[in-house]
C-alpha positions as a Markdown table, in Angstrom:
| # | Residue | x | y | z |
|---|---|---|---|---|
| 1 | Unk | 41.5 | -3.6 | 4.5 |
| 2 | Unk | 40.3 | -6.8 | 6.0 |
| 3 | Unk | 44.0 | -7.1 | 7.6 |
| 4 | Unk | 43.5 | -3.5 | 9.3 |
| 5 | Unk | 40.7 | -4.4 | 11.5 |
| 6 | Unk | 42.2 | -7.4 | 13.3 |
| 7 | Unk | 39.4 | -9.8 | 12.8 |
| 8 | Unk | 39.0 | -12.6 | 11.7 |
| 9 | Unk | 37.7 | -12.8 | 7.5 |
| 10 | Unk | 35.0 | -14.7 | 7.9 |
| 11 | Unk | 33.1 | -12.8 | 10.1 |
| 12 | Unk | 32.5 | -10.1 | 7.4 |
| 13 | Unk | 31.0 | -10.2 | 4.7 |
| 14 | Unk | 33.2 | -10.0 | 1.6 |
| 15 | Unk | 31.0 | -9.9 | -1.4 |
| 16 | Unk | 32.1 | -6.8 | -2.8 |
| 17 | Unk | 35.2 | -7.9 | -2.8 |
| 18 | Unk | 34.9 | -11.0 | -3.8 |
| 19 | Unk | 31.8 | -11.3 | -6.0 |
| 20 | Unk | 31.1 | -14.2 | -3.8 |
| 21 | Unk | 27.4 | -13.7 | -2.6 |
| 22 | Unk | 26.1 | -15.4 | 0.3 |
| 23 | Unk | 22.9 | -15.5 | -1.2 |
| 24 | Unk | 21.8 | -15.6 | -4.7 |
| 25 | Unk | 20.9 | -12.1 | -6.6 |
| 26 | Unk | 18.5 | -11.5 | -9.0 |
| 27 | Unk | 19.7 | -9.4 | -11.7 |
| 28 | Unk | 16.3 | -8.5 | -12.7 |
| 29 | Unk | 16.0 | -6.7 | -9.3 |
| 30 | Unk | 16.0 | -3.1 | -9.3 |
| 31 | Unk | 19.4 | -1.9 | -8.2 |
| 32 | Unk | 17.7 | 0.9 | -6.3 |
| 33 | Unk | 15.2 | -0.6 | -4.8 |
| 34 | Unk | 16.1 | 0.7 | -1.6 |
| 35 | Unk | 17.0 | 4.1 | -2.5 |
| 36 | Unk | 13.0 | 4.4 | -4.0 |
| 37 | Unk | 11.7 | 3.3 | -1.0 |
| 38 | Unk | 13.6 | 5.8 | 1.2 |
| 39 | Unk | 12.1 | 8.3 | -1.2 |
| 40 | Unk | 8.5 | 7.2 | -0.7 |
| 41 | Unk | 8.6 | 7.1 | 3.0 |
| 42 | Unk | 10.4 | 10.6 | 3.6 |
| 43 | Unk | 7.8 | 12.2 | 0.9 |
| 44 | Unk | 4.9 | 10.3 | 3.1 |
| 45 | Unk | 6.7 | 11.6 | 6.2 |
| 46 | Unk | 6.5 | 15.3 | 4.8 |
| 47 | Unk | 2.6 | 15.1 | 3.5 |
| 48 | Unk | 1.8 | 13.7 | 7.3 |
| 49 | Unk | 0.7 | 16.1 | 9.5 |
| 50 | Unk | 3.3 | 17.6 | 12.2 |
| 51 | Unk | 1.2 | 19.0 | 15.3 |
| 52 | Unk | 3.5 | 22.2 | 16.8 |
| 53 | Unk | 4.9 | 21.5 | 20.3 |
| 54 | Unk | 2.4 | 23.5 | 23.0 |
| 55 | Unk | 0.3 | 25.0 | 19.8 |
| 56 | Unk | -2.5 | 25.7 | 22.4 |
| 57 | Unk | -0.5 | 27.5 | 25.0 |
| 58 | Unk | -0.4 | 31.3 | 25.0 |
């Protein structure tokens, strides 16, 4: 895949290829962390208040 692209390896990052991390992981992380967060902030985004464009023109 790598090959494909033209570019040089090392300026991706191959860990899930590899396995090789650049940084360490913590296993006791939640894996989705990030998908829980992108939950909370669209069900903040629909409680907020949406004002309707030219609501006070008739």
């Amino acid at each position: 895949m790598i090959r494909a692209t033209g570019k040089d390896p090392n300026s991706f990052c191959l860990a899930c290829f590899t396995g090789n991390y650049p940084l360490p992981v913590d296993p006791e992380l939640d894996k989705f962390i990030m998908e829980k967060r992108g939950t909370r902030a669209k069900a903040l985004a629909d409680e907020a208040e949406q004002p309707t464009l030219f609501a006070g023109l008739k």
